[in-house]
C-alpha positions, 0 to 999 in steps of 0.5 A, spaced: 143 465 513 142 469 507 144 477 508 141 483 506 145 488 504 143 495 502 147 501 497 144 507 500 145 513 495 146 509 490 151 513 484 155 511 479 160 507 484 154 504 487 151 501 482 157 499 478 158 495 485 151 493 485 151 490 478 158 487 480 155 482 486 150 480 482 154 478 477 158 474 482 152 471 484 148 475 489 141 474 488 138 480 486 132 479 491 137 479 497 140 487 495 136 494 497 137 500 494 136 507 495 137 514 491 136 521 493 130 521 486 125 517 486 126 515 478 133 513 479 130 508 484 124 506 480 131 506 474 135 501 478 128 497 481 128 496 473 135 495 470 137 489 477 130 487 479 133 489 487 128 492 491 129 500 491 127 503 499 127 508 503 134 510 507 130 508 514 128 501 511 134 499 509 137 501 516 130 497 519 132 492 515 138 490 511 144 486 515 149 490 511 149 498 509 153 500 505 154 508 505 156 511 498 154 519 498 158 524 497 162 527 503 158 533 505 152 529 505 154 524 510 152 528 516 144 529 514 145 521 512 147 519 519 142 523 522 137 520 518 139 513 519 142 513 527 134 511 530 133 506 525 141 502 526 142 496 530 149 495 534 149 490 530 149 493 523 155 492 518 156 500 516 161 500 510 163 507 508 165 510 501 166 516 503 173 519 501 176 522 508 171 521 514 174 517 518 170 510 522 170 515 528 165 520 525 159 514 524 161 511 530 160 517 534 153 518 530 151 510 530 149 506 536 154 504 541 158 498 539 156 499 531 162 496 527 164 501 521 168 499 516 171 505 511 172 502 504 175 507 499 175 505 492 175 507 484 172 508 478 175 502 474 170 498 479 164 500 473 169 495 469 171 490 475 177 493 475 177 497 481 183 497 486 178 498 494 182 499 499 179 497 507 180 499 514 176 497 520 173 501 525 174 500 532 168 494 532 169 491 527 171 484 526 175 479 521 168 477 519 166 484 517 172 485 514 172 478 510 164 480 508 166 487 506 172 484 501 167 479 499 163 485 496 168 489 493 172 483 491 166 483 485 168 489 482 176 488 482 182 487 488 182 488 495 188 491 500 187 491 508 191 497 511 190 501 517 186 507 518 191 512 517 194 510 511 186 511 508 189 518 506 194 516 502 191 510 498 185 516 496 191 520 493 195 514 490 188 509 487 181 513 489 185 519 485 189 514 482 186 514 475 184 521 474 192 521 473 193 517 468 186 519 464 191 526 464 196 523 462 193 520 456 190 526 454 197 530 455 200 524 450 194 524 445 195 532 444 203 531 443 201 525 438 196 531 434 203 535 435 207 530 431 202 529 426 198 523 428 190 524 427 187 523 434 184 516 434 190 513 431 194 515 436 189 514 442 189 507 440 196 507 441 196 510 447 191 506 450 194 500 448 201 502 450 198 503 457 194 496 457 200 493 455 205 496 460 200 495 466 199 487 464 207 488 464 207 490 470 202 486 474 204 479 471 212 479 470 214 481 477 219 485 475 220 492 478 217 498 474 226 500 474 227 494 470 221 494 466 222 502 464 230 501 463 229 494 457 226 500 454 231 505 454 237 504 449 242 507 450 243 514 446 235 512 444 229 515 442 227 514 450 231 516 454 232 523 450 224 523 452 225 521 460 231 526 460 226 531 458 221 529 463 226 529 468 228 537 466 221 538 466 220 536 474 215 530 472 217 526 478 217 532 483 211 535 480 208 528 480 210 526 488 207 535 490 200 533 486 199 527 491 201 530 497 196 535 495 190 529 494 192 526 501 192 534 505 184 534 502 182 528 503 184 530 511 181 536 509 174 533 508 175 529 515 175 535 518 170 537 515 172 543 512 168 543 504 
């Protein structure tokens, strides 16, 4: 039986999710779409060939909803959505900090809600999409909602309650790693080297390391100390960093992304 599923509130994350499951084989025609502008739905309409409804509709009407608005929006959403959602509605969120509770609570009884939290690199299938099921959710609600964010990169299942640090560590995680190449290009401008030059060579080393580190099996330790001579260029440089407080500094800035995004469960905006 062929499943509808619907992206409601369809940004840059859920388009870039909508482009990937076509891409994996989803007929365009078994996918809905919402936006909050009308020319952004007529856009998506246009550059997929999916069908772009209203909110009520997709809930009236699509197997799988797929809520992908801000936060602070999601109340207003569900509000909008309750009258019009069967019990036996698959509900995924992408909401950073709401836990399944809240659309429960919101939904009929018995809804099964899935929490997803992805990221970024989902616009190149490269997104690393972390899964908790709520308190009705079945292995097969989880197996489609792996299906779906498996179009645009990996999966991993964990509890509910790990959801806060997996958004510190990969929901935010790419953001650190954008700072930190900017920080390196900026030292690279210092020592000389024109912007894009050492761009490339940032970007590259970064390529390369993370490859090394998906695909040799080795711990980051084993990986980092091949690299480091003894009275060498790159210890003089992890010395300097460890003078500097990186690694605390690293460790306090996640435990700050964590401490928001309970936050945001709790409604504080």
């Amino acid at each position: 039986m062929t499943q509808k599923v619907a992206v409601l509130g369809t940004g840059k994350i859920g388009e870039a999710l909508l482009s990937g499951v076509i891409r994996s084989g989803w007929a365009p025609t078994d996918l809905l779409v919402t936006a909050r502008r009308p020319e952004r739905a007529r856009e998506l309409q246009e550059r997929y060939g999916v069908t772009a409804v209203t909110n009520a509709e997709a809930a009236k009407s699509a197997d799988t909803l797929i809520l992908t608005v801000k936060p602070q929006d999601m109340g207003t959403l569900l509000d909008e959505l309750a009258p019009h959602v069967p019990a036996d509605r698959l509900v995924i969120s992408g909401a950073a900090g709401i836990p399944t509770s809240f659309f429960e609570e919101r939904l009929a009884a018995g809804t099964p809600v899935v929490r997803v939290m992805t990221n970024t690199p989902a616009l190149v299938d490269e997104a690393m999409s972390v899964i908790s099921a709520g308190s009705h959710a079945t292995e097969a609600h989880l197996a489609h909602t792996e299906e779906i964010f498996g179009a645009v990169g990996k999966t991993l299942r964990v509890p509910e309650s790990q959801q806060d640090a997996c958004t510190a560590l990969s929901g935010s995680g790419p953001a650190y790693f954008f700072y930190l190449v900017e920080a390196m290009t900026d030292a690279g401008i210092l020592l000389g080297l024109p912007r894009d030059k050492a761009h490339d060579l940032i970007v590259q080393s970064a390529i390369g390391a993370a490859v090394m580190l998906r695909d040799s099996g080795e711990h980051p330790v084993k990986l980092r100390e091949a690299v480091t001579s003894p009275a060498g260029t790159t210890i003089n440089a992890i010395r300097e960093l460890e003078n500097h407080g990186v690694r605390a500094a690293l460790i306090a800035a996640l435990e700050a992304a964590r401490d928001r995004s309970r936050e945001l469960a709790s409604g504080n905006s």
